[in-house]
N, CA, C, O and CB atoms as a CASP TS submission, in Angstrom:
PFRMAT TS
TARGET T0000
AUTHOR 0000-0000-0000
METHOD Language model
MODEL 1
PARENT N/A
ATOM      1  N   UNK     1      24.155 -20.842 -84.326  1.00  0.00           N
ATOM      2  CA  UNK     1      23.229 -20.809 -85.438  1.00  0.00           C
ATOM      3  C   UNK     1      22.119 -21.825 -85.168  1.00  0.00           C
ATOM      4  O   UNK     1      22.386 -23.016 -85.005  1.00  0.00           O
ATOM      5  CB  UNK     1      23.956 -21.105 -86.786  1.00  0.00           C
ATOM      6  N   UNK     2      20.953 -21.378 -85.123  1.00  0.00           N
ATOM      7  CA  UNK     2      19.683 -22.251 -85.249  1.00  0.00           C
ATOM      8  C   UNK     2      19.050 -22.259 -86.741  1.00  0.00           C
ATOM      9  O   UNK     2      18.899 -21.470 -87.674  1.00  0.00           O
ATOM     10  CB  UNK     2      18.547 -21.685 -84.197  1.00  0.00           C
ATOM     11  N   UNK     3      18.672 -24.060 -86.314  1.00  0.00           N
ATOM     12  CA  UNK     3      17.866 -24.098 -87.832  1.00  0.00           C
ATOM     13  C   UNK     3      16.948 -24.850 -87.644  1.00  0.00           C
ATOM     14  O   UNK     3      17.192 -25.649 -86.740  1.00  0.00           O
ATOM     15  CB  UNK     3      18.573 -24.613 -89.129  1.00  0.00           C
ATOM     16  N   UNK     4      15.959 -24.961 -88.110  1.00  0.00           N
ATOM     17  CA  UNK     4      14.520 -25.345 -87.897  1.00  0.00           C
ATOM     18  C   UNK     4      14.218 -26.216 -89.426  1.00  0.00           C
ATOM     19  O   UNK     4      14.396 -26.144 -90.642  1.00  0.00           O
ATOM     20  CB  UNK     4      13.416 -23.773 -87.613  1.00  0.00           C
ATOM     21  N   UNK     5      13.816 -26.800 -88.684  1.00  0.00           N
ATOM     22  CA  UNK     5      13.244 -27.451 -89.947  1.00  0.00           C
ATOM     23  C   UNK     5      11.805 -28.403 -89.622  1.00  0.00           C
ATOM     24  O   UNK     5      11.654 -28.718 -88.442  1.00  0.00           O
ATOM     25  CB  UNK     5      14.522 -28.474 -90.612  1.00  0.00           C
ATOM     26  N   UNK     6      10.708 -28.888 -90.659  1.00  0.00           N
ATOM     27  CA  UNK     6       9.974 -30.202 -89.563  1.00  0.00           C
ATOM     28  C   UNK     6      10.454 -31.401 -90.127  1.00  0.00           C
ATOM     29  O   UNK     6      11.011 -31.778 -91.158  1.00  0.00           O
ATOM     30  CB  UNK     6       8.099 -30.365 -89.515  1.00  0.00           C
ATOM     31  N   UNK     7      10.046 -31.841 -89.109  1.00  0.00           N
ATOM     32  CA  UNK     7      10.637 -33.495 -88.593  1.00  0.00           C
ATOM     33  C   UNK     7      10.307 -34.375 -90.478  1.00  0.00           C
ATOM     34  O   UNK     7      11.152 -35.031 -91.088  1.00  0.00           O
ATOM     35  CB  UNK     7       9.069 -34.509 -86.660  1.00  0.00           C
ATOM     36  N   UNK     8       8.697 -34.038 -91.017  1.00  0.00           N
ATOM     37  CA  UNK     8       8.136 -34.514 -91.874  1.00  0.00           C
ATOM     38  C   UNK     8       8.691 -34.222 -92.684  1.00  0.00           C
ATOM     39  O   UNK     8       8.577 -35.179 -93.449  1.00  0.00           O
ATOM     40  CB  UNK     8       7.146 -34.401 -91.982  1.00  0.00           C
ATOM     41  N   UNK     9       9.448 -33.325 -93.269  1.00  0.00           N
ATOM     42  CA  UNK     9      10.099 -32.964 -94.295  1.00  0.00           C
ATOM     43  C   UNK     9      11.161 -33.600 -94.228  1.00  0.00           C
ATOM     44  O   UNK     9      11.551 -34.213 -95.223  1.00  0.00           O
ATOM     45  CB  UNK     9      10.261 -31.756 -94.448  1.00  0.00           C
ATOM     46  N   UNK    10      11.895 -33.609 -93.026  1.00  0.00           N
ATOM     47  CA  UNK    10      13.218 -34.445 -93.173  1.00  0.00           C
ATOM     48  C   UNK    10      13.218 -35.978 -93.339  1.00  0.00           C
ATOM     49  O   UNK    10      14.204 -36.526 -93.831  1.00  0.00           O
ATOM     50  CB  UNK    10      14.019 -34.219 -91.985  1.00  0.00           C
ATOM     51  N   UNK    11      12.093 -36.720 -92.925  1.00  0.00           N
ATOM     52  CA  UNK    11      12.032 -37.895 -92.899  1.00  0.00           C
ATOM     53  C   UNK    11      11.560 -38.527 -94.454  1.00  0.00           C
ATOM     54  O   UNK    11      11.840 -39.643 -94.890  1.00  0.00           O
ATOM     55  CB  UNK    11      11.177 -38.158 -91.742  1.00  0.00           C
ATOM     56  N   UNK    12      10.752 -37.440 -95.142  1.00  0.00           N
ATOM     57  CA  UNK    12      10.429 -36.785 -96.356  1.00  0.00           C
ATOM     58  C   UNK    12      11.862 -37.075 -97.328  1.00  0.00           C
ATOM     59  O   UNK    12      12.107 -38.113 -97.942  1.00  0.00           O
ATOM     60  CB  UNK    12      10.047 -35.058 -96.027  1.00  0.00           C
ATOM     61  N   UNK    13      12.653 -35.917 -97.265  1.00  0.00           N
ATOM     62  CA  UNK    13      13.739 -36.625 -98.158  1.00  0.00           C
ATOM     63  C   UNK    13      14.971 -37.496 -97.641  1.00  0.00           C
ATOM     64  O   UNK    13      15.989 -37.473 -98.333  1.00  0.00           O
ATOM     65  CB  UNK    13      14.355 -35.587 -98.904  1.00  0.00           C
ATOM     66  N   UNK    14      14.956 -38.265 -96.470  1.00  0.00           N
ATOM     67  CA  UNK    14      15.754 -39.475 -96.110  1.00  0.00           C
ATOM     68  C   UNK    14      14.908 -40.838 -96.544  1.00  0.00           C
ATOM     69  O   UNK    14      15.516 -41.813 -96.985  1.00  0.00           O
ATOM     70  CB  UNK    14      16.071 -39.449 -94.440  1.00  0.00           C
ATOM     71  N   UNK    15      13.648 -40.840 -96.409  1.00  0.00           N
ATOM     72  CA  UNK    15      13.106 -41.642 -97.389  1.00  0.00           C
ATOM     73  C   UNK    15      13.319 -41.986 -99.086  1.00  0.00           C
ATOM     74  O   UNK    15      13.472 -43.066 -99.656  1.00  0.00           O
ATOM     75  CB  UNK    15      12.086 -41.256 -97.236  1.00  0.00           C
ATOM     76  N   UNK    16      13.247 -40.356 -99.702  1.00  0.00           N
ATOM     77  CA  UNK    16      13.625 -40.446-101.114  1.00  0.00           C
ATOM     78  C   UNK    16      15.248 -40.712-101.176  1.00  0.00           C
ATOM     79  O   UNK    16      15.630 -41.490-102.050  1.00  0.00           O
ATOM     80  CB  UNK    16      13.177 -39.031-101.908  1.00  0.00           C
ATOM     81  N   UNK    17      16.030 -40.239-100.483  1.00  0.00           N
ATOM     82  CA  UNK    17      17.394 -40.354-100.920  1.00  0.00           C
ATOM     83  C   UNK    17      17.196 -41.913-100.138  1.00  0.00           C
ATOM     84  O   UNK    17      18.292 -42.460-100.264  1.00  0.00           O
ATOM     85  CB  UNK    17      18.724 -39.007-100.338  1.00  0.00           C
ATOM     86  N   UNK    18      16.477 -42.623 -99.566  1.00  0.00           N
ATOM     87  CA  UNK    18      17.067 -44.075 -99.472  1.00  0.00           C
ATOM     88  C   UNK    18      16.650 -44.945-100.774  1.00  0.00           C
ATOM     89  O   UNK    18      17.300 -45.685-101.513  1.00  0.00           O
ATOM     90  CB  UNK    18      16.478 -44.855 -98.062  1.00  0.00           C
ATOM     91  N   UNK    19      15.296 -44.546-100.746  1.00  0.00           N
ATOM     92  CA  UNK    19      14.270 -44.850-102.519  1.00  0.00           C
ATOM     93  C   UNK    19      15.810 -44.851-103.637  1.00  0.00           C
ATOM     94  O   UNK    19      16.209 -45.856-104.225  1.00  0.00           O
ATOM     95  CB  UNK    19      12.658 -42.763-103.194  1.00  0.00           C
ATOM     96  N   UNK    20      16.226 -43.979-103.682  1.00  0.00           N
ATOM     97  CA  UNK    20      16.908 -43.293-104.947  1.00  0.00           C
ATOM     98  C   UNK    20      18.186 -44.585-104.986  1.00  0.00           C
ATOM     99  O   UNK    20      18.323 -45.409-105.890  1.00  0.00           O
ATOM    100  CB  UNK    20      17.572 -41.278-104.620  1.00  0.00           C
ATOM    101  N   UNK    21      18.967 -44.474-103.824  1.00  0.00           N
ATOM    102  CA  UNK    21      20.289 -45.056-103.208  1.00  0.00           C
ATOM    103  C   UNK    21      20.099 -46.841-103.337  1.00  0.00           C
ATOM    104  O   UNK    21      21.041 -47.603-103.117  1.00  0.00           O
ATOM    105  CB  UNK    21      20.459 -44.452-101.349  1.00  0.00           C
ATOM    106  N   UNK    22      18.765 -47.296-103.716  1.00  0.00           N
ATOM    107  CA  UNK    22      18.794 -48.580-103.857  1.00  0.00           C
ATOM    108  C   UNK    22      18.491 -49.206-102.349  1.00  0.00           C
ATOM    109  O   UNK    22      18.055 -50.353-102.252  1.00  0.00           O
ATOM    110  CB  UNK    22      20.156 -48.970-104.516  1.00  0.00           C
ATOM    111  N   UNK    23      18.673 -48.625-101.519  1.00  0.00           N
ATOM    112  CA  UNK    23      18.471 -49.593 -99.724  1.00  0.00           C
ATOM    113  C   UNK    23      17.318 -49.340 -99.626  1.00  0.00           C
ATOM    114  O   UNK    23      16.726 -50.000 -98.772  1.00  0.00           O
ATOM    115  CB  UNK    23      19.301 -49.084 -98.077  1.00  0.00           C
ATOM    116  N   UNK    24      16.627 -48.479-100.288  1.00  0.00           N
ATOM    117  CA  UNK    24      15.092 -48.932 -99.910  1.00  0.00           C
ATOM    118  C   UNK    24      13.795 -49.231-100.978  1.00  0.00           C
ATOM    119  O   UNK    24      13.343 -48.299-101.644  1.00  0.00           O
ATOM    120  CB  UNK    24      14.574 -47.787 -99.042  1.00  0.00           C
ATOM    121  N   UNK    25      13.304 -50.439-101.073  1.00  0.00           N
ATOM    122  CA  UNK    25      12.664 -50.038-102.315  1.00  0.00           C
ATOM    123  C   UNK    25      10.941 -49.341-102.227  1.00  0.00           C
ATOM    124  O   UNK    25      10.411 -49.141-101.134  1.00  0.00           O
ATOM    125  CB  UNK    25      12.706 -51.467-103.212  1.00  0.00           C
ATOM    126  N   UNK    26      10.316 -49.071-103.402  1.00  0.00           N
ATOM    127  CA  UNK    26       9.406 -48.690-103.545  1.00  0.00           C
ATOM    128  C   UNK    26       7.836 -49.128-102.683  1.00  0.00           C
ATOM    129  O   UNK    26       6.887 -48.497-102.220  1.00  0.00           O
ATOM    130  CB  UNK    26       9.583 -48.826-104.673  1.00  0.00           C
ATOM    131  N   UNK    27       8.163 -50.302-102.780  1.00  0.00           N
ATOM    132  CA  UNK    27       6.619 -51.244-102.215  1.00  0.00           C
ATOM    133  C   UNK    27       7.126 -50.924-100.374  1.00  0.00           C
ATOM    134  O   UNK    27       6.480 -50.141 -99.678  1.00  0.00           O
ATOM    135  CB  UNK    27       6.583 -53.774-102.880  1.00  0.00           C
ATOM    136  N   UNK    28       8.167 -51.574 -99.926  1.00  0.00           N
ATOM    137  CA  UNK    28       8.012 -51.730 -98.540  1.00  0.00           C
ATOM    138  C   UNK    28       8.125 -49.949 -97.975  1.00  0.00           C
ATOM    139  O   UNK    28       7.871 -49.669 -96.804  1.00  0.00           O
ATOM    140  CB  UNK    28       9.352 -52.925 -97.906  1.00  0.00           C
ATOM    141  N   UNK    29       8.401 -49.226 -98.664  1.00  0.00           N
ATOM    142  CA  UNK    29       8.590 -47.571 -98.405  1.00  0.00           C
ATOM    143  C   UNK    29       7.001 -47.325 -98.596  1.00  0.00           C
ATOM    144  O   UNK    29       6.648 -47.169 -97.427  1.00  0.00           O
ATOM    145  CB  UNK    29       9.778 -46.546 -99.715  1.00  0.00           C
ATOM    146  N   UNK    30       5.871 -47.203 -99.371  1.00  0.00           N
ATOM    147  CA  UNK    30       4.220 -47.460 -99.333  1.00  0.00           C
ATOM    148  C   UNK    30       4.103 -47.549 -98.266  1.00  0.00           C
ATOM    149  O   UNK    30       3.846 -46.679 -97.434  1.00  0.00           O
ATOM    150  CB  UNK    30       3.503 -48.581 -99.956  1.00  0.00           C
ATOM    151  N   UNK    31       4.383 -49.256 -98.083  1.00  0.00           N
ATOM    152  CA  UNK    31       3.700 -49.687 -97.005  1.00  0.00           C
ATOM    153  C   UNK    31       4.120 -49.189 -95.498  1.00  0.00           C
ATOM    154  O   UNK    31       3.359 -49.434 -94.563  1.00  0.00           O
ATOM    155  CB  UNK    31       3.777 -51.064 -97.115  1.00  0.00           C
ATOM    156  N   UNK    32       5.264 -48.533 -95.302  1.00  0.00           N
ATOM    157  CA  UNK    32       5.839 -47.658 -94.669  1.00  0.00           C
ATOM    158  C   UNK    32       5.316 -46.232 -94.149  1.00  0.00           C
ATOM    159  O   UNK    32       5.351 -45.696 -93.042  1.00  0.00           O
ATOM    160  CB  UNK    32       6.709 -47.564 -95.335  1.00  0.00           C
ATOM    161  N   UNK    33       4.849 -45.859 -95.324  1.00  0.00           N
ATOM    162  CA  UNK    33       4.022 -44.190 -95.026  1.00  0.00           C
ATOM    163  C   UNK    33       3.093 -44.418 -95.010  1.00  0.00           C
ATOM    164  O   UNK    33       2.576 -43.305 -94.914  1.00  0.00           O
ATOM    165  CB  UNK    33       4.001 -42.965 -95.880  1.00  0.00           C
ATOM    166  N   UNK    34       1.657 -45.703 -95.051  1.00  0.00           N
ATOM    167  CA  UNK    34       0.863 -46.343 -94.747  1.00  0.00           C
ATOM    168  C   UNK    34       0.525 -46.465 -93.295  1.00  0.00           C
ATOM    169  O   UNK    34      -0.472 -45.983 -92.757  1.00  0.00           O
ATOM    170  CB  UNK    34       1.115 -47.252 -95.289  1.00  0.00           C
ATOM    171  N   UNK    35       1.666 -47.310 -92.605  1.00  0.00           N
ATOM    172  CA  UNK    35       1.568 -47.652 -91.667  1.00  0.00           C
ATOM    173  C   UNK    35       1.706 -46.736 -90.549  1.00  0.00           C
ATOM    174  O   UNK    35       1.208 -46.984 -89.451  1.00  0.00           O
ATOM    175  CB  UNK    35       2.162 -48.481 -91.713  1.00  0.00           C
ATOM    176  N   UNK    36       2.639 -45.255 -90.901  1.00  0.00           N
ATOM    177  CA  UNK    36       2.750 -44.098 -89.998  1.00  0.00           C
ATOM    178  C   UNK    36       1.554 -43.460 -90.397  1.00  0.00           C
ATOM    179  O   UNK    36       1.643 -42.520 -89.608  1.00  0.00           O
ATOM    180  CB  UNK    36       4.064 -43.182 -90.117  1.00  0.00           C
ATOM    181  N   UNK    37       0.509 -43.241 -91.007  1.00  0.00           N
ATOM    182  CA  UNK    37      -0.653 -42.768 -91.721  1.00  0.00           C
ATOM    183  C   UNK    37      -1.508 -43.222 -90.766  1.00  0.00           C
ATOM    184  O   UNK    37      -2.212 -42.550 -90.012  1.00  0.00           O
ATOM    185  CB  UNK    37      -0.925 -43.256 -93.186  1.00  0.00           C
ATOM    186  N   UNK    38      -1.393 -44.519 -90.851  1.00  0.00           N
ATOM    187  CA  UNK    38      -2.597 -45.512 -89.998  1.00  0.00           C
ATOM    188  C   UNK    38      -2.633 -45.442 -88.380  1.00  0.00           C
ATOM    189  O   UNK    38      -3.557 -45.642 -87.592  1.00  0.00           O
ATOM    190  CB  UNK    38      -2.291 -47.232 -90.318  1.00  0.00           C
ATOM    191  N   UNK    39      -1.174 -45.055 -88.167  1.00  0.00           N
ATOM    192  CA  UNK    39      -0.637 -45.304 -86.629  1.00  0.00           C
ATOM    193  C   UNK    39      -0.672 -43.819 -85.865  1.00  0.00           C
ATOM    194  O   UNK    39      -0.521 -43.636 -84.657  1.00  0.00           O
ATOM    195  CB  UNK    39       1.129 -45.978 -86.628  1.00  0.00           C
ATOM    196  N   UNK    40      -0.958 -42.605 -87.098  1.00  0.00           N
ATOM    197  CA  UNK    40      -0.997 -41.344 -86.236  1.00  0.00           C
ATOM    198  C   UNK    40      -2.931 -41.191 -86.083  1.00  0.00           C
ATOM    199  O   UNK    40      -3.293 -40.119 -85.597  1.00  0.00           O
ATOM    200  CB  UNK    40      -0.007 -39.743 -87.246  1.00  0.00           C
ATOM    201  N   UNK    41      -3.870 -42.017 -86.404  1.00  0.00           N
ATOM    202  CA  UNK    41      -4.957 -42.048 -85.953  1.00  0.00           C
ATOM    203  C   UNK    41      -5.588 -42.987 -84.484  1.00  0.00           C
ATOM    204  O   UNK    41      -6.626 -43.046 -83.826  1.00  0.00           O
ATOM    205  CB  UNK    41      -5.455 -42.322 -87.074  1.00  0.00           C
ATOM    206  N   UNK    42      -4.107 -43.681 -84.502  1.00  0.00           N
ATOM    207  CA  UNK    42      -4.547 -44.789 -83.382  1.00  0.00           C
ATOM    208  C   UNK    42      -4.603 -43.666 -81.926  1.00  0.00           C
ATOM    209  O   UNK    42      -4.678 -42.449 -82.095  1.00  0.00           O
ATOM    210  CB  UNK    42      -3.094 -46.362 -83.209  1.00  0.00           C
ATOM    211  N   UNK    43      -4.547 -44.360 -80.387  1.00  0.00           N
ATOM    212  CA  UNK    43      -4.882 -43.426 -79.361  1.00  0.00           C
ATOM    213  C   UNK    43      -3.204 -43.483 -79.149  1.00  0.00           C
ATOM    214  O   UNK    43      -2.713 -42.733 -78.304  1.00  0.00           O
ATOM    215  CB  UNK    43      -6.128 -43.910 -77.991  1.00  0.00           C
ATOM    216  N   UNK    44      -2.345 -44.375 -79.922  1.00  0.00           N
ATOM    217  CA  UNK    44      -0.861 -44.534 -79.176  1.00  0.00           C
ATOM    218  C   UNK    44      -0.213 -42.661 -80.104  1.00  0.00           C
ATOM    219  O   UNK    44       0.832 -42.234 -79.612  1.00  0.00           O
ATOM    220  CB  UNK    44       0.359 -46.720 -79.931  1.00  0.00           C
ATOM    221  N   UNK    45      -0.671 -42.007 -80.962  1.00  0.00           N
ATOM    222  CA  UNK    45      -0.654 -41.120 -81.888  1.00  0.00           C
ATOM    223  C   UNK    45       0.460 -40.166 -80.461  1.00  0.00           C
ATOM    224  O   UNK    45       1.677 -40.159 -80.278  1.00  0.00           O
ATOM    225  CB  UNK    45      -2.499 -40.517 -82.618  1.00  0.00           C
ATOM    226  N   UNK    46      -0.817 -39.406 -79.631  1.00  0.00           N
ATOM    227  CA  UNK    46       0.311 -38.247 -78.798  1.00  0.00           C
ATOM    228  C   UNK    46       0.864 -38.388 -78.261  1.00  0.00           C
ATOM    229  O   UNK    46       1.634 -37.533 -77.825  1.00  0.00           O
ATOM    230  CB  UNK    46       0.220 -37.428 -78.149  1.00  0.00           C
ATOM    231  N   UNK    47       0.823 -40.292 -77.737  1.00  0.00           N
ATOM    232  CA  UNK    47       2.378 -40.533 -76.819  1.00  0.00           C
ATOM    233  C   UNK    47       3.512 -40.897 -77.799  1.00  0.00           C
ATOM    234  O   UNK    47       4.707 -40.940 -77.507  1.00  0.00           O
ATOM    235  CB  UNK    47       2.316 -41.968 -75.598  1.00  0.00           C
ATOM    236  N   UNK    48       3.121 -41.078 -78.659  1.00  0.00           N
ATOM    237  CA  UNK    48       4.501 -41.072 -79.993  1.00  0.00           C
ATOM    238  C   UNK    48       5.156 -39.644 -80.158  1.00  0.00           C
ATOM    239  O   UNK    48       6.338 -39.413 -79.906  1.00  0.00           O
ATOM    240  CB  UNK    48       3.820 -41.465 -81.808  1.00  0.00           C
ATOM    241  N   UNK    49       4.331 -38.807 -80.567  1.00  0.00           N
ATOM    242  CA  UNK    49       4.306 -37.070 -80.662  1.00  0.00           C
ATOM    243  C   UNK    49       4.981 -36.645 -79.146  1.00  0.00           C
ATOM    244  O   UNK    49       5.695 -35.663 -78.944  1.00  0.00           O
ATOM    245  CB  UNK    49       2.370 -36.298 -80.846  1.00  0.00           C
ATOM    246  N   UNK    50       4.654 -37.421 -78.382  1.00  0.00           N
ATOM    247  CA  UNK    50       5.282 -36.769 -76.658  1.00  0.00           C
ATOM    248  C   UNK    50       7.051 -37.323 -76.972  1.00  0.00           C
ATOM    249  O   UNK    50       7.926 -36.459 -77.043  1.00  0.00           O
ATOM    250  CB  UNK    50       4.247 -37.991 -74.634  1.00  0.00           C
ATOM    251  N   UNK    51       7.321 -38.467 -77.098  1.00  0.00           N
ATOM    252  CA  UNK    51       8.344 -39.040 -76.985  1.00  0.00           C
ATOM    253  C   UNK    51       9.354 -38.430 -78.184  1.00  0.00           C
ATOM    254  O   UNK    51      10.561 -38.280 -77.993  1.00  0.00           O
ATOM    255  CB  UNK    51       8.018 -40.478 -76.975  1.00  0.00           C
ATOM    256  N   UNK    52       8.705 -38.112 -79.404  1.00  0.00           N
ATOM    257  CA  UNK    52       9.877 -37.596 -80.265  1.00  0.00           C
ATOM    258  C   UNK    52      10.386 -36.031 -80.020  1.00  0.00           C
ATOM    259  O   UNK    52      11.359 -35.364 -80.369  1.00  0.00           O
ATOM    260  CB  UNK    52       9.409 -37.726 -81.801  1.00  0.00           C
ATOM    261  N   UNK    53       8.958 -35.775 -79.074  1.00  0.00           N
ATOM    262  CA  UNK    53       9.342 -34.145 -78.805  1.00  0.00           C
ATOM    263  C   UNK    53      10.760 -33.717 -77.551  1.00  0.00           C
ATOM    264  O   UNK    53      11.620 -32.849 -77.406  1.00  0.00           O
ATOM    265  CB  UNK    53       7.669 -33.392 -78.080  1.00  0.00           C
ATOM    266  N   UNK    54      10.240 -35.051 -76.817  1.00  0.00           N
ATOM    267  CA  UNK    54      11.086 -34.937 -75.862  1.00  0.00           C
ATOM    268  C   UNK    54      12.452 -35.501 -76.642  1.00  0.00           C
ATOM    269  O   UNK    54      13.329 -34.659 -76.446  1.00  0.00           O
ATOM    270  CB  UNK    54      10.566 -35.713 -74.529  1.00  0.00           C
ATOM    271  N   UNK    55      13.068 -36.810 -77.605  1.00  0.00           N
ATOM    272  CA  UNK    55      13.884 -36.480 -78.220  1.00  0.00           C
ATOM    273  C   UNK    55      14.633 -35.727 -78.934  1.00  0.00           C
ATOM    274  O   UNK    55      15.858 -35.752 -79.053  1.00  0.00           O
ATOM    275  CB  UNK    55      13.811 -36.770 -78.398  1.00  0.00           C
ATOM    276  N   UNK    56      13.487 -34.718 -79.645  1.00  0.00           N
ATOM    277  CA  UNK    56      13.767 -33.520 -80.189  1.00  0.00           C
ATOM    278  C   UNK    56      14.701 -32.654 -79.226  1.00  0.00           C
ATOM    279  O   UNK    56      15.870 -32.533 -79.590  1.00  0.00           O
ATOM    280  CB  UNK    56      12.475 -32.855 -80.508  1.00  0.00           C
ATOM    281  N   UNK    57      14.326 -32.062 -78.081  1.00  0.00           N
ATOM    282  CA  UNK    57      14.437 -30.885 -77.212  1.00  0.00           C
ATOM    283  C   UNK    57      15.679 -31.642 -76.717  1.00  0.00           C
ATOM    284  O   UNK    57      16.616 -30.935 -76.346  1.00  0.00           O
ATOM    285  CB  UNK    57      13.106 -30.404 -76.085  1.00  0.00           C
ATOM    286  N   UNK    58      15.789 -32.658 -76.672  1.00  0.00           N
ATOM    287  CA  UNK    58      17.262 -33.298 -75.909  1.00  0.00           C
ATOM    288  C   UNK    58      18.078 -33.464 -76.938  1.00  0.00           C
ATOM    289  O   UNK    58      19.116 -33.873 -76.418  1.00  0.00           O
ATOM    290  CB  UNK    58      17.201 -34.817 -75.082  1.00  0.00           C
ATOM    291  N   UNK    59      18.206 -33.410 -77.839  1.00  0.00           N
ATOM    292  CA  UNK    59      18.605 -33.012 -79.010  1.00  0.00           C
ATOM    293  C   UNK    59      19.494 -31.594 -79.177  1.00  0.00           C
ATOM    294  O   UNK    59      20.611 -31.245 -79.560  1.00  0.00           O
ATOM    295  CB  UNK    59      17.420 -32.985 -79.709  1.00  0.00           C
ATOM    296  N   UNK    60      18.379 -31.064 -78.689  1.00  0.00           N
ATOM    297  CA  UNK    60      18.849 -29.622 -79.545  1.00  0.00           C
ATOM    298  C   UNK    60      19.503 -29.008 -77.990  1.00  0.00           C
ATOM    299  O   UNK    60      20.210 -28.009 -78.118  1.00  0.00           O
ATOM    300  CB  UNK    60      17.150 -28.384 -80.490  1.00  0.00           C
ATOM    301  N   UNK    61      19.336 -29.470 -76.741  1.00  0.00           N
ATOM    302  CA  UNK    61      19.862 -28.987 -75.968  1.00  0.00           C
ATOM    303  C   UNK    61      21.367 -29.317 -75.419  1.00  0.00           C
ATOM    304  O   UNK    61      21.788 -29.031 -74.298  1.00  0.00           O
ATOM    305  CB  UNK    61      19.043 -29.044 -75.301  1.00  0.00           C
ATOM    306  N   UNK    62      22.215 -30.110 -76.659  1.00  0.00           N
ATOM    307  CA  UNK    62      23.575 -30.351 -77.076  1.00  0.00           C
ATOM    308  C   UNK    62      23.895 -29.276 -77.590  1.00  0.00           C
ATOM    309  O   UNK    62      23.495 -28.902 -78.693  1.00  0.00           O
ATOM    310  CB  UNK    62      23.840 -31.398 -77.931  1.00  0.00           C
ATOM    311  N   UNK    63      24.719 -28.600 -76.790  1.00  0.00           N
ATOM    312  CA  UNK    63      25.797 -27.374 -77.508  1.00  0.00           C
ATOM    313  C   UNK    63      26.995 -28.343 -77.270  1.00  0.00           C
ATOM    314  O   UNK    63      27.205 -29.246 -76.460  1.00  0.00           O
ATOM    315  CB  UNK    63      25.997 -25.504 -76.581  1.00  0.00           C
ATOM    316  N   UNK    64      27.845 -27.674 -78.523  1.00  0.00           N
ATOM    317  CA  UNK    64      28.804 -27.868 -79.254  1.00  0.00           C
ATOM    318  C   UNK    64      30.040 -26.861 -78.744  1.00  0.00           C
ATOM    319  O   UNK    64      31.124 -26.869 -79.326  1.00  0.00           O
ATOM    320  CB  UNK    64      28.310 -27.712 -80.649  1.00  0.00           C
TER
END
């Protein structure tokens, strides 16, 4: 079974369920989606995007 999902969405509600759960609070979580905001305009942006892709694909190329 494959499932797809994007990365942004998931990081999306592991953020809120940490918000919710008390381990993360409100201000340093801001300044958090701020700082990935700020950091996907810098030039370091597609070697970040290269490296999670290649985590991604090594990832998913674990059968079970």
């Amino acid at each position: 079974m494959s499932l797809n999902i994007s990365l942004v969405l998931l990081l999306g509600i592991v953020l809120v369920v940490l918000i919710r759960g008390g381990s993360l609070k409100a201000g340093p979580a801001v300044v958090s989606v701020l700082f990935g905001f700020f950091l996907a305009s810098t030039s370091m942006a597609p070697e970040i995007s290269r490296l999670v892709t290649g985590v991604v694909d090594m990832i998913g190329q674990i059968r079970f």
